[in-house]
C-alpha positions as CSV (number, residue, x, y, z in Angstrom):
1,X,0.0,0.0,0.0
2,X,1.4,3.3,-0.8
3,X,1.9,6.1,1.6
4,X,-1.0,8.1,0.4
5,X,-3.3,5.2,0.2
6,X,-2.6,4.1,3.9
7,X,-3.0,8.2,4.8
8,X,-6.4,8.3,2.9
9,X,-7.7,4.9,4.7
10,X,-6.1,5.8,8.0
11,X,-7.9,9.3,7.4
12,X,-11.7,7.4,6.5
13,X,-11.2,4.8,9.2
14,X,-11.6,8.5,11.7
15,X,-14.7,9.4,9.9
16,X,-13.9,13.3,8.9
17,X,-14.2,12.8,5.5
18,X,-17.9,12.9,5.3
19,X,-18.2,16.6,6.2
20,X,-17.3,19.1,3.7
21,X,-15.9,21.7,6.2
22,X,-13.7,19.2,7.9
23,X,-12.6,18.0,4.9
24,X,-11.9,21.6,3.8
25,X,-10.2,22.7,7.1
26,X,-8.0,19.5,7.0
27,X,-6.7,20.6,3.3
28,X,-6.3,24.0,4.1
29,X,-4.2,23.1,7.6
30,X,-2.0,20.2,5.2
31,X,-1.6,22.4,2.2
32,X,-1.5,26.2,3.3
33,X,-0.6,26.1,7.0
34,X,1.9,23.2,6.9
35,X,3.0,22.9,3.5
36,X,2.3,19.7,2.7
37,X,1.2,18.6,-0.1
38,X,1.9,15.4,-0.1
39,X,-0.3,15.3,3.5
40,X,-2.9,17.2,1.7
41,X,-3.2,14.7,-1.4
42,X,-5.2,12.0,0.5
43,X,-7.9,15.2,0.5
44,X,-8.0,16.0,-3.0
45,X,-9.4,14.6,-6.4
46,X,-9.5,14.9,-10.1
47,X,-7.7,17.9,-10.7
48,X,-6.3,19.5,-7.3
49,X,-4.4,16.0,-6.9
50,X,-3.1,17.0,-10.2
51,X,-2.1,20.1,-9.4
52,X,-1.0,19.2,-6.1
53,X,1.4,16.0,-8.0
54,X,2.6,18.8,-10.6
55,X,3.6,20.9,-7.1
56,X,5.2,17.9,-5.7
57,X,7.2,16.9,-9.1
58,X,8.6,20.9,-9.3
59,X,10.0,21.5,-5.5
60,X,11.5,17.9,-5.4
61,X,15.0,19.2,-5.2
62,X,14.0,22.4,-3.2
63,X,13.4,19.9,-0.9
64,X,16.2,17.5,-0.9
65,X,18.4,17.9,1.9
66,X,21.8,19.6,1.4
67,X,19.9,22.5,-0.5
68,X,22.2,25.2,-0.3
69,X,19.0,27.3,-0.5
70,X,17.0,26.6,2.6
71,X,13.3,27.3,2.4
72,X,11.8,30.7,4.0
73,X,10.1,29.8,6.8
74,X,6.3,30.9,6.2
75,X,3.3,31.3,9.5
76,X,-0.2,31.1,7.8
77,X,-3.0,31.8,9.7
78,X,-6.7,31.0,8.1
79,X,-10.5,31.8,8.6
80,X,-13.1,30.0,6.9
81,X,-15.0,33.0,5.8
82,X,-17.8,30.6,3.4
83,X,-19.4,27.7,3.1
84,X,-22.0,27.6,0.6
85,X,-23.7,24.7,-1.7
86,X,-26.0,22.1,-1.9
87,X,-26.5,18.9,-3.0
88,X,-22.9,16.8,-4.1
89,X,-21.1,20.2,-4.2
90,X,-19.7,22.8,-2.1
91,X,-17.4,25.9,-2.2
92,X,-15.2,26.9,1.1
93,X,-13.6,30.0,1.0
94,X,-10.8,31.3,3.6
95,X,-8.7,34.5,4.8
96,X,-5.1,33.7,5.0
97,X,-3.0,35.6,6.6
98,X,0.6,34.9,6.0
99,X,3.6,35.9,7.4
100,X,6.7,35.4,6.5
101,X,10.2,35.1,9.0
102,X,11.7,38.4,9.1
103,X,8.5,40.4,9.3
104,X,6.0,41.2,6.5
105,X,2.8,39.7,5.7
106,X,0.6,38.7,2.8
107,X,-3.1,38.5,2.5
108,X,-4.7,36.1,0.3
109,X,-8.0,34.1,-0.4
110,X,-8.2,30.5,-1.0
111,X,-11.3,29.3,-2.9
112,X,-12.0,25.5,-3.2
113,X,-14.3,23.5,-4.5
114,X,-15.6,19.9,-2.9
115,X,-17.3,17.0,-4.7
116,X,-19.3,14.4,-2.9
117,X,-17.9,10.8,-3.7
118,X,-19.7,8.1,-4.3
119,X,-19.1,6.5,-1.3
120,X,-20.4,9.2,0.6
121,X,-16.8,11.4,1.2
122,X,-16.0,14.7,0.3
123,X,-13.0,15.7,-1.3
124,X,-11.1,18.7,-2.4
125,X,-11.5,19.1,-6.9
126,X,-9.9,22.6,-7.3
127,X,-8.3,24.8,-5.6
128,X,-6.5,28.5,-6.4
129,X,-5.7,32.0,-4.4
130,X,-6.4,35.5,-5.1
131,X,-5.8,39.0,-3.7
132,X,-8.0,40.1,-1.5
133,X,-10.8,42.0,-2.9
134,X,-10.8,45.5,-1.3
């Protein structure tokens, strides 16, 4: 079994994948808050595993150790502003409010999309960020 597939079963066994805002809050805290993607794949399908593979494939030797250019360590705070939908399909959107070491921050949205399974799960099908609208 591969790493993914024994986080996804381990993550099904609990149960919080049949509530779209847990599912949501749990990709938002793996992908944006942690940077993780690879902890935020068992969370995803369709496209934003795509996307999230694609991210995984380009920062593969960013991420080997001995990198003589160590990541930027990054704080991201969130709020789930939305939750809106009906029926097999939801939309979550959140505040994130991110702060790099050495002072500054960033303000972004994150928008995503969830899709009912057919076994009754929700899961994360697109995801992308935007300024903040003023």
């Amino acid at each position: 079994m591969t790493r993914a597939a024994a986080a996804l079963a381990l993550v099904a066994a609990c149960g919080g994948m049949k509530d779209p805002a847990s599912v949501a809050d749990k990709f938002v805290d793996r992908y944006y808050v942690e940077s993780d993607q690879q902890g935020a794949l068992p969370f995803t399908t369709g496209v934003a595993t795509l996307q999230l593979q694609d991210e995984l494939r380009l920062t593969a030797e960013g991420r080997r150790p001995g990198n003589p250019f160590p990541s930027r360590q990054v704080r991201v705070y969130y709020t789930r502003s939305t939750l809106a939908g009906a029926d097999a399909e939801r939309t979550a959107d959140y505040k994130l409010d991110i702060r790099p070491q050495g002072g500054g921050d960033l303000q972004r949205e994150a928008h995503l999309t969830l899709a009912r399974q057919a076994d009754g799960t929700w899961r994360v099908v697109r995801f992308h960020e935007t300024q903040p609208s003023r």
